[in-house]
C-alpha positions as CSV (number, residue, x, y, z in Angstrom):
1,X,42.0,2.2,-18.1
2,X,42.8,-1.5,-18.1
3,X,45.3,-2.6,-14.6
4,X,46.4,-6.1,-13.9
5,X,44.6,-7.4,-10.7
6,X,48.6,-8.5,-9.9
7,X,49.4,-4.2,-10.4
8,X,46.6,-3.4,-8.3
9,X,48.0,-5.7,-5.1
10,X,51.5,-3.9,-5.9
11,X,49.8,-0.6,-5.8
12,X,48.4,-1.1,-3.0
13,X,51.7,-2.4,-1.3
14,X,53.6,0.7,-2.5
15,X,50.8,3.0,-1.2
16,X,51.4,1.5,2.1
17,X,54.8,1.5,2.2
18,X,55.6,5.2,1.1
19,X,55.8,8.1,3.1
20,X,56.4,11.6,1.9
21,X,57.5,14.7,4.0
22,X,55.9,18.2,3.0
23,X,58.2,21.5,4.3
24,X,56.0,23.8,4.8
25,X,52.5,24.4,6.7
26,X,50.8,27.1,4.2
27,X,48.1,26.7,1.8
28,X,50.6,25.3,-0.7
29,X,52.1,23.0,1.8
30,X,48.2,21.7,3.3
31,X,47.3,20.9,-0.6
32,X,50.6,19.1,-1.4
33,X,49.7,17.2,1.9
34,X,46.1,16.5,1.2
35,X,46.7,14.8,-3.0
36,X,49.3,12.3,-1.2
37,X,47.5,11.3,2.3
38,X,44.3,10.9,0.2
39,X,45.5,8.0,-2.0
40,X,46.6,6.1,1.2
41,X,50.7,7.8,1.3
42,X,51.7,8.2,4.5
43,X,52.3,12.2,5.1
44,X,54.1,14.2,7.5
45,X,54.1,18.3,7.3
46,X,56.5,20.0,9.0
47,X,55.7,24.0,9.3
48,X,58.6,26.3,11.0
49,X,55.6,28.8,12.6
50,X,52.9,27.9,15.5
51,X,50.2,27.6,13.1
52,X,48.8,27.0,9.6
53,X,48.0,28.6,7.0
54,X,50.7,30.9,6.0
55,X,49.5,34.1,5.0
56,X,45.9,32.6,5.5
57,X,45.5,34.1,8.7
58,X,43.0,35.1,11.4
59,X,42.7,37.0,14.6
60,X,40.3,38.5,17.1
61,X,40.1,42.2,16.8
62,X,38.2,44.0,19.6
63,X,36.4,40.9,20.0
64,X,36.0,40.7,16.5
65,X,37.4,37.4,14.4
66,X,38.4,38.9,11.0
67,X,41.0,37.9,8.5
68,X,44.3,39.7,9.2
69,X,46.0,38.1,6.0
70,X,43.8,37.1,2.7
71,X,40.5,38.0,2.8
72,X,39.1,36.4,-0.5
73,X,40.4,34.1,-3.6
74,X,40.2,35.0,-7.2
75,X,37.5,33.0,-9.2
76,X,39.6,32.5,-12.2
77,X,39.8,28.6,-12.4
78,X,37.8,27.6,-10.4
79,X,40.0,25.5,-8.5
80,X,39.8,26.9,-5.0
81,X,35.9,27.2,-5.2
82,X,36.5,23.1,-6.0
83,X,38.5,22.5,-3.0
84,X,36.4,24.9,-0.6
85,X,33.3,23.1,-1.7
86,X,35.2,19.5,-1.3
87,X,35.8,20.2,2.3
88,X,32.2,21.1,2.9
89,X,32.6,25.3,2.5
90,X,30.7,26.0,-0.6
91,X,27.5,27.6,0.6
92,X,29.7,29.7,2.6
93,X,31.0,31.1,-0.1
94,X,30.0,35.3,-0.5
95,X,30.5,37.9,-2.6
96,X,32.1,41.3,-2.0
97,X,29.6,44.0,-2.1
98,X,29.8,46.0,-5.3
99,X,30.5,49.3,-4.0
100,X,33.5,49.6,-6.2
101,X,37.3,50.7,-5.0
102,X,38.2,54.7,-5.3
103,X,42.0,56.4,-6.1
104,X,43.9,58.8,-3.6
105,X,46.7,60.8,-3.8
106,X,45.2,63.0,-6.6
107,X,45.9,66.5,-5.0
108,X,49.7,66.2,-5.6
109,X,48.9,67.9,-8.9
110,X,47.5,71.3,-6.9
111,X,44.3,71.0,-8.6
112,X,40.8,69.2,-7.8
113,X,39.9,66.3,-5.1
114,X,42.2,64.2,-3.4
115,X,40.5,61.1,-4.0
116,X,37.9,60.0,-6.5
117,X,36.5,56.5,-7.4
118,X,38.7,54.3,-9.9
119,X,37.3,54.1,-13.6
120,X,35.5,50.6,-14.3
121,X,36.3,49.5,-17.5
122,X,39.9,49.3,-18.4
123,X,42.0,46.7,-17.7
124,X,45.2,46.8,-15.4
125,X,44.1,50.1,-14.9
126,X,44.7,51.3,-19.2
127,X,41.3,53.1,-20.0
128,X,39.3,51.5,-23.1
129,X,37.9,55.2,-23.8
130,X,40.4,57.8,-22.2
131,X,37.4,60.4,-22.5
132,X,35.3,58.4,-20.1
133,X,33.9,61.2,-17.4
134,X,35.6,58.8,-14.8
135,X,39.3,58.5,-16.7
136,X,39.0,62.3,-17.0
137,X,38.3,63.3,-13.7
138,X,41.3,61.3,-12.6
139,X,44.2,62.0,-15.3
140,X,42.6,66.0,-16.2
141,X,42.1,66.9,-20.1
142,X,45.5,67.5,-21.5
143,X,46.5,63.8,-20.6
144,X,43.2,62.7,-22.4
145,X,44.2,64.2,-25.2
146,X,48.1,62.5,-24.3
147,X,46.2,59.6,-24.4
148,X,44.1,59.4,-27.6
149,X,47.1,60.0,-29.1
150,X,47.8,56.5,-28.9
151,X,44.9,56.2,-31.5
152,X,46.9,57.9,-34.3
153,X,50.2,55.8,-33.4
154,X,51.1,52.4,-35.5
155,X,51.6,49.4,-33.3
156,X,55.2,49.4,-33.9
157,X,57.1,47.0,-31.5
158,X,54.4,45.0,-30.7
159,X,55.3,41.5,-29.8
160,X,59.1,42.6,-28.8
161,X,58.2,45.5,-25.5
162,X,56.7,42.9,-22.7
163,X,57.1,45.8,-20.1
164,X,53.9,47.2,-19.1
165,X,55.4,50.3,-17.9
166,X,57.2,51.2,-21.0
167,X,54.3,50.0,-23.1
168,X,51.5,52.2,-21.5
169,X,54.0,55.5,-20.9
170,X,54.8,55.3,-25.2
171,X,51.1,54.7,-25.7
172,X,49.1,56.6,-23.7
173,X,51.9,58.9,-21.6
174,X,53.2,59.6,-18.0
175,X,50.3,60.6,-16.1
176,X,47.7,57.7,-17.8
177,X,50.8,55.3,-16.1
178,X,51.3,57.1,-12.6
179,X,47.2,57.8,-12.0
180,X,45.7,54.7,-13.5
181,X,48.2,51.9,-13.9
182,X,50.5,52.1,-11.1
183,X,48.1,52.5,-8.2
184,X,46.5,49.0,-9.7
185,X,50.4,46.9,-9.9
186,X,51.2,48.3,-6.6
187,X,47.8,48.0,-4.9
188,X,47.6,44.5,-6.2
189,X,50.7,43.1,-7.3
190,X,52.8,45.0,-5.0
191,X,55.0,45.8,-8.2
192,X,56.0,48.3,-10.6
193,X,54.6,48.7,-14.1
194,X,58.1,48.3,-15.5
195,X,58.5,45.3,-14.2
196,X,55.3,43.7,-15.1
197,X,55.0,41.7,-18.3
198,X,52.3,42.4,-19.9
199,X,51.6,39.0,-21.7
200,X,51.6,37.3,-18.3
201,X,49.4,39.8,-16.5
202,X,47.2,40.4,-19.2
203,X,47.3,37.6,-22.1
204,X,46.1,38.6,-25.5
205,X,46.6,42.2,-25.2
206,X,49.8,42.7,-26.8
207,X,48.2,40.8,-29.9
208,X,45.1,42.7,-29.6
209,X,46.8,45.9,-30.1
210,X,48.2,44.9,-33.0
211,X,44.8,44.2,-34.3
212,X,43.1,47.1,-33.2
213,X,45.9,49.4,-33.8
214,X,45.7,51.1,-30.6
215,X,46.1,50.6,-26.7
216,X,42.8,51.6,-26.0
217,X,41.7,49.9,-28.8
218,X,43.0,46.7,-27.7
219,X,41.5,46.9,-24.0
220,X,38.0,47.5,-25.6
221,X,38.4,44.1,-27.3
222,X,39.7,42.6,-24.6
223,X,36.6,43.4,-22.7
224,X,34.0,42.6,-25.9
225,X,35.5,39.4,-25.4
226,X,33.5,36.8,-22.5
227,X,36.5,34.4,-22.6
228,X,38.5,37.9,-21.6
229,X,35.7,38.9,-18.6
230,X,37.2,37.6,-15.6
231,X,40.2,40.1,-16.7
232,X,38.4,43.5,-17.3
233,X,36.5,43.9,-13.8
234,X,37.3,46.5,-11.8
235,X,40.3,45.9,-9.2
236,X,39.4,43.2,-6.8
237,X,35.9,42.2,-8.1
238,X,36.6,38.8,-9.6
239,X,36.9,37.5,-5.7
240,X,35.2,35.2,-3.3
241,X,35.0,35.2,0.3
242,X,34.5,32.9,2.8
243,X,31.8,33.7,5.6
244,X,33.7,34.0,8.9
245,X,37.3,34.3,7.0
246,X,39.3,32.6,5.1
247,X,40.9,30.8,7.7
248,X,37.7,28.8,7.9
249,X,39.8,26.9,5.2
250,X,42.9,26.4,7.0
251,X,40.6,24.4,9.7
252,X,39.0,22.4,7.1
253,X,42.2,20.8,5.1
254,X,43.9,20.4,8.6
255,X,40.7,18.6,9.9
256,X,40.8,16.6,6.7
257,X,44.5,15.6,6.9
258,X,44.1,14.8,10.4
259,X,41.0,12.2,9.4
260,X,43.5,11.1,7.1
261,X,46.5,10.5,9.7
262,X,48.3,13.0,8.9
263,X,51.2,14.0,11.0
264,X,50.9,17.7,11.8
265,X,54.3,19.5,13.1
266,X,53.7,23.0,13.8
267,X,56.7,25.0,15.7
268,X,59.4,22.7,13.9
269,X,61.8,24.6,11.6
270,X,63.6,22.6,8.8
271,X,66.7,22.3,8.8
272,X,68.4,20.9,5.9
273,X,67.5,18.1,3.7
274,X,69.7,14.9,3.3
275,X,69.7,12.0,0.9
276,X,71.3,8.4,1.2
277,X,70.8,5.1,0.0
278,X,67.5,6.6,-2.0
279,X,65.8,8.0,1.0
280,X,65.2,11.4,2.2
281,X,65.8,12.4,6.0
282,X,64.3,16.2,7.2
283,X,67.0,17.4,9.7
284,X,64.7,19.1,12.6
285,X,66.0,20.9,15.9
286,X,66.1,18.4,18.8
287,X,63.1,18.1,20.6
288,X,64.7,19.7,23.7
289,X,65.7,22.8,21.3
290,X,61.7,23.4,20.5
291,X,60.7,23.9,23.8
292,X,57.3,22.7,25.4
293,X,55.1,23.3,21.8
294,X,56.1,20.9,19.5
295,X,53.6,20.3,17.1
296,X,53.1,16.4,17.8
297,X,50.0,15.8,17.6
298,X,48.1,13.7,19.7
299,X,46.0,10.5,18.6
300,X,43.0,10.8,19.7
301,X,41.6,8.0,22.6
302,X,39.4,6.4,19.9
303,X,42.2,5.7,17.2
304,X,43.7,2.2,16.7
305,X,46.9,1.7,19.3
306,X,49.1,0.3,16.4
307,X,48.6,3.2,14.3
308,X,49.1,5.7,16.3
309,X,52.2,4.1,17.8
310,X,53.5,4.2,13.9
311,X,52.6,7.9,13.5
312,X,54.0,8.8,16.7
313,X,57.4,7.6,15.4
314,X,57.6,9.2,12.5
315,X,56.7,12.2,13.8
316,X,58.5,12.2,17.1
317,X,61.9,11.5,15.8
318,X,61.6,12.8,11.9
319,X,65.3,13.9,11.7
320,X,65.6,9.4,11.7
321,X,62.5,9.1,9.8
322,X,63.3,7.9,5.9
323,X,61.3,9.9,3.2
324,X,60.8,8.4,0.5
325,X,59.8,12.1,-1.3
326,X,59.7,15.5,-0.3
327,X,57.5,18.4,-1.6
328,X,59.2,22.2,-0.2
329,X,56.4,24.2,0.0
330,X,58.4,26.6,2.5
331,X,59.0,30.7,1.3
332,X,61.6,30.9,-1.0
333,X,64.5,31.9,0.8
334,X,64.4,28.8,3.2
335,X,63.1,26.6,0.0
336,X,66.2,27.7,-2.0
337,X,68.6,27.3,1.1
338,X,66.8,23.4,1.3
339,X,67.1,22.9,-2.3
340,X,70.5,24.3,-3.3
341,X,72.4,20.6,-2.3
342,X,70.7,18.7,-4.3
343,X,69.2,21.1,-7.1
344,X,70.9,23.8,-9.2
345,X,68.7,26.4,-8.9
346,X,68.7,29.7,-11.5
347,X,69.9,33.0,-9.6
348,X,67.1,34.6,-7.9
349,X,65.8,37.8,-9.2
350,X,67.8,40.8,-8.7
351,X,64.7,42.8,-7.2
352,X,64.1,42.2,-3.4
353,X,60.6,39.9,-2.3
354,X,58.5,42.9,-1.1
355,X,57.5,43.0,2.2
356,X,54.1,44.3,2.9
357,X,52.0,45.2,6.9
358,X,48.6,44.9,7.1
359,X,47.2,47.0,10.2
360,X,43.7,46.2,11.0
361,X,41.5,48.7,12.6
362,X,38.4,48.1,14.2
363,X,36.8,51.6,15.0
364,X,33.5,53.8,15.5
365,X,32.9,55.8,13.5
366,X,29.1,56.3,11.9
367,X,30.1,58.4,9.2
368,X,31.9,55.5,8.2
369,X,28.0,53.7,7.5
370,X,27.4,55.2,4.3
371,X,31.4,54.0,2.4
372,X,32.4,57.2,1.6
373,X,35.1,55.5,-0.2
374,X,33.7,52.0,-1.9
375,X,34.9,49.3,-0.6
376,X,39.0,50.2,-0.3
377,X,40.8,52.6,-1.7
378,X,44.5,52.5,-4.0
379,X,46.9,55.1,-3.9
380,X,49.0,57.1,-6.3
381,X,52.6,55.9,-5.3
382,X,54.1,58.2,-3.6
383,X,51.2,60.4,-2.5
384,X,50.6,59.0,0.4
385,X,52.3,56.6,3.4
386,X,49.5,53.9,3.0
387,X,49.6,51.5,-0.1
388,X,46.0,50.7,-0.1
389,X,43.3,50.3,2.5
390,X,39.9,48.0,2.8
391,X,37.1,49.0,4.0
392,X,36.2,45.5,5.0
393,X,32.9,46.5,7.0
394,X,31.7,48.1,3.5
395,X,33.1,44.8,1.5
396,X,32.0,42.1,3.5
397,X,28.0,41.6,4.6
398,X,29.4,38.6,7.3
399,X,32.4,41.3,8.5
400,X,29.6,44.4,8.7
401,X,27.4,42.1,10.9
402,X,30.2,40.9,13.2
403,X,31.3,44.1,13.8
404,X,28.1,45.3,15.1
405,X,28.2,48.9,14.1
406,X,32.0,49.1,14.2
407,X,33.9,49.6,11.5
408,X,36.9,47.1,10.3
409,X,39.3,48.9,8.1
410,X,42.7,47.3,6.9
411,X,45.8,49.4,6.0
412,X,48.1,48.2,4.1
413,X,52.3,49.0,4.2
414,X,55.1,48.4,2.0
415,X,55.8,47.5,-1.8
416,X,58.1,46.1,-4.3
417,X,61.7,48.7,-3.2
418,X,59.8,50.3,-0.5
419,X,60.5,49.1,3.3
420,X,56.6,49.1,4.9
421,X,56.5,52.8,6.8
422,X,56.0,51.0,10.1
423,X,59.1,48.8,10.2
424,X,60.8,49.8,13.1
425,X,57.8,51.4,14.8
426,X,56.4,49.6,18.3
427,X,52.7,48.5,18.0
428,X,51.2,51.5,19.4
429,X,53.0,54.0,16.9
430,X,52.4,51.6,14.0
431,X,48.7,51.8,15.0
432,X,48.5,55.9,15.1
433,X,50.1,56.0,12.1
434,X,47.6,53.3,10.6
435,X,44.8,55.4,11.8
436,X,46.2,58.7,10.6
437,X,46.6,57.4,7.1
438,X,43.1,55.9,7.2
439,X,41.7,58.9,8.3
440,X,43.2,60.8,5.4
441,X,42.1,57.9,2.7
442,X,38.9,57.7,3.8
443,X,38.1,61.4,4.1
444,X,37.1,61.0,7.8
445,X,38.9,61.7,11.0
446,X,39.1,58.4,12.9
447,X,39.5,58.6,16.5
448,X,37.7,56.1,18.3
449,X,40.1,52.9,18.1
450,X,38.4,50.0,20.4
451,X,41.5,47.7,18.6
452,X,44.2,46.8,16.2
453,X,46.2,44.0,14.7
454,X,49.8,44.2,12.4
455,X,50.7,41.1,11.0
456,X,53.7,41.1,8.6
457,X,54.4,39.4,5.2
458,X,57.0,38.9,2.5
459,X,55.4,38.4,-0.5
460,X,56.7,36.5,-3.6
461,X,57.2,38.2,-6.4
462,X,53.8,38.0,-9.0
463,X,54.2,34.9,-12.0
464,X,53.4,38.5,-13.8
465,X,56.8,40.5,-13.0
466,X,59.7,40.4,-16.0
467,X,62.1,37.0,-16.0
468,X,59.8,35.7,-13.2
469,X,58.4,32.4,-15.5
470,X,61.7,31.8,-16.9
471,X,62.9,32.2,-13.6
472,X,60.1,29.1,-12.0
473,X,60.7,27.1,-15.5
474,X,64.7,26.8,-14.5
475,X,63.8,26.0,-11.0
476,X,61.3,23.4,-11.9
477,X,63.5,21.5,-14.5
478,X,66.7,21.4,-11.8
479,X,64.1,20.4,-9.3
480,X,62.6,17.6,-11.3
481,X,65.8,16.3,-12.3
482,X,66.0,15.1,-8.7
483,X,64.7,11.5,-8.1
484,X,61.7,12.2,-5.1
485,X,61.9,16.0,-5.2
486,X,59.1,18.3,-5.2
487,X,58.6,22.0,-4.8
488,X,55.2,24.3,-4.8
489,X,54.7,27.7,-3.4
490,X,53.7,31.2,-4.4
491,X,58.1,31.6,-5.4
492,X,57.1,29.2,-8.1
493,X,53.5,29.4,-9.0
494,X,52.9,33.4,-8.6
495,X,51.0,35.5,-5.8
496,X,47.1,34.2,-5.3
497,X,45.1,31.4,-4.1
498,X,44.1,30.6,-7.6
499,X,47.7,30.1,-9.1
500,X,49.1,28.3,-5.6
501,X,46.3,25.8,-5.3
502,X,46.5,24.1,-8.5
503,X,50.1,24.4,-9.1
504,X,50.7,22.5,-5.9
505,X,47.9,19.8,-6.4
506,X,49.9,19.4,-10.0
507,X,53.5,19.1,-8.2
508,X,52.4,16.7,-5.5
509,X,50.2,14.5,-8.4
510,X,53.9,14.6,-10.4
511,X,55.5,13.3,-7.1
512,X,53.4,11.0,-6.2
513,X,53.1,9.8,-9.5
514,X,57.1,9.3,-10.1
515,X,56.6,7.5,-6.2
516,X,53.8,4.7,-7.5
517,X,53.9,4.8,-11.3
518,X,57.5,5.2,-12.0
519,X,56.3,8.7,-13.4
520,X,53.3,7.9,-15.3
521,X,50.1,6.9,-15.0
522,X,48.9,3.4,-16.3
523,X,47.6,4.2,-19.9
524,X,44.5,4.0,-20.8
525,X,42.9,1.4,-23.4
């Protein structure tokens, strides 16, 4: 790459005079902030909460510090390994322990065991061999036989049916859908088969299976296939941890943008967004309508008087600061009410963002020692109140020796149409009934609570549910369209760590590009 010494002092002069505003305090947000401030832009964040991180979260549970929002990031990528080990994380990096995750809700049918553990080797819970001991024990014979049917069926509509609902339940039948597949969407993607496309959550199969000939057939392939691995594990296996929580990498990037002058805002809800003359101006609450926490944060005695005077300004009056970009990175219903001046947005989805409690238990309970039930354990919709628990104590090695010979067990609430059971419940109640349903998921009564935590969460909808990428295409083209615009979340980049990290490291790279380049990089000779 070949720039004029003369470009380079102009570069230089419109790093230092640019300054972008980032809505938004979650992981999204904190990696939109970190690819400007680390080129020299000037950066404020603005989050509407009292703390970072979004649904990175932590808290101390019966003295014990534990996450109470992600526990772990998928691998696929690589990218958040990258930025963990950037910000000096990586050999804290660990693996869940390989126990394996089980099924519940199996004695609706009147016959057999309640729970029983979930068959490795499909993928999106569809069986590569539905007479596999562990498929049968599940779904019984005469839906193994349902199921092998799909075996002697011609491909038919493949490449037109992208719903994974309607493609398993013509394939391989009701039950194979209700037992296998659903608990998996819902456990994981807090969404219905129906609504899942199958291309996006699993990409290949659809042509597989018109090579193969069959379902079943296709999944086998799928798995035969290394570039396909990361794909076929079991449920949850394709994670990483961080040693002492995730939140450990909240701290980091805010310790990083703060060494980077980075104006931090916590406790300061956005507004509106206005434009004029070519600048962009983040209408705040007056200071006096925050109250005492404000979010300014305070230059430390050791930082140069002139620049912290500079940052001080821009932070402690943004609604007269000038912008000259700003990157939403806010949940989608305040994004959307942001964006919708100055961007024509497509309609929202019809189907409601679910909303999802996690109840964390820490409890004794030595039968617990030997993971009765793997590492967690998914439900057969409808079969019980829980969605999916996680025997985090059985998962993580770092949470077991925390704990001290406690147990840590999450409970999870709530799905894609389905209010969480304890909305509307006080703590307390909320608790019982968390302990109750973990006592009949786990197959041991739990009485011995030393503590709980509910945190609360409306989840985007997954990239992988029905209309959802033309959905964030439309959104990104009217967003673009707007001179110094920029948008990233999990409403736009899908559910996950590994799809909001990059995709907001790629949005702020486009913004910052448009800010210095004109839109473009230099070329290269």
């Amino acid at each position: 790459m070949t720039v004029d010494p003369a470009d380079l002092e102009g570069l230089a002069e419109r790093v230092r005079g640019t300054r972008v505003a980032i809505v938004g305090g979650g992981m999204a947000g904190l990696v939109a902030a970190l690819e400007c401030a680390k080129v020299g832009i000037a950066v404020t964040v603005f989050e509407a909460s009292g703390s970072l991180g979004g649904a990175v979260r932590s808290a101390e549970v019966a003295g014990i510090r534990v996450d109470v929002g992600a526990e772990s990031f998928a691998t696929r990528g690589g990218t958040v390994r990258t930025l963990v080990e950037e910000l000096g994380l990586g050999d804290a990096v660990v693996t869940p322990a390989a126990g394996g995750a089980w099924l519940a809700g199996l004695a609706a049918s009147g016959t057999g065991p309640d729970a029983a553990p979930l068959p490795t080797g499909g993928v999106l819970g569809i069986p590569a061999n539905p007479w596999d001991p562990a498929v049968v024990r599940i779904i019984g014979r005469r839906a193994a036989w349902r199921a092998y049917l799909d075996r002697l069926r011609p491909p038919l509509t493949i490449g037109i049916d992208h719903s994974l609902g309607h493609l398993v339940r013509g394939r391989m039948g009701q039950v194979v859908l209700d037992r296998l597949v659903a608990p998996v969407t819902s456990g994981v993607y807090s969404a219905r088969p129906d609504d899942i496309d199958v291309e996006l959550a699993a990409p290949g199969l659809s042509a597989a299976l018109t090579r193969a000939g069959s379902l079943s057939g296709a999944v086998a392939a799928l798995r035969a296939g290394a570039e396909k691995a990361a794909q076929c594990k079991a449920p949850g296996s394709a994670v990483e941890g961080i040693e002492g929580g995730m939140s450990r990498l909240v701290d980091a990037v805010q310790a990083r943008l703060e060494a980077l002058q980075v104006q931090i805002r916590v406790a300061t809800p956005v507004h509106a967004l206005e434009r004029t003359g070519g600048k962009w101006r983040v209408v705040v609450p007056e200071a006096g309508d925050l109250g005492e926490s404000t979010g300014i944060r305070t230059p430390s005695p050791d930082e140069p008087e002139d620049d912290a005077e500079i940052r001080n300004d821009a932070a402690g009056a943004p609604g007269d600061a000038a912008f000259d970009a700003v990157i939403v990175a806010a949940p989608e219903a305040v994004a959307r009410q942001l964006l919708a001046p100055h961007a024509d947005l497509p309609a929202s989805a019809e189907s409601a963002a679910p909303v999802v409690e996690i109840v964390t238990l820490v409890v004794d309970a030595p039968e617990l020692d030997a993971s009765p039930r793997g590492t967690g354990v998914l439900t057969v919709p409808g079969s019980h109140i829980a969605k999916a628990l996680t025997h985090s104590t059985a998962k993580w090695e770092w949470v077991r020796r925390a704990a001290g010979g406690a147990h840590v067990v999450r409970v999870s609430f709530g799905a894609q149409g389905e209010a969480p059971a304890t909305e509307g419940l006080d703590d307390e109640a909320a608790a019982r009934l968390a302990l109750s349903e973990a006592s009949a998921l786990l197959g041991v009564e739990l009485t011995a609570l030393r503590g709980f935590h509910r945190a609360r969460f409306v989840q985007s909808q997954p990239a992988s549910v029905l209309g959802r990428a033309e959905f964030a295409a439309g959104s990104r083209a009217a967003i673009r369209r707007v001179e110094g615009l920029g948008a990233a979340g999990a409403w736009l980049a899908g559910t996950g760590l590994a799809q909001v990290v990059p995709d907001a490291a790629a949005e702020a790279d486009r913004v910052r590009a448009g800010l210095l380049w004109g839109g473009s990089e230099p070329a290269a000779d």
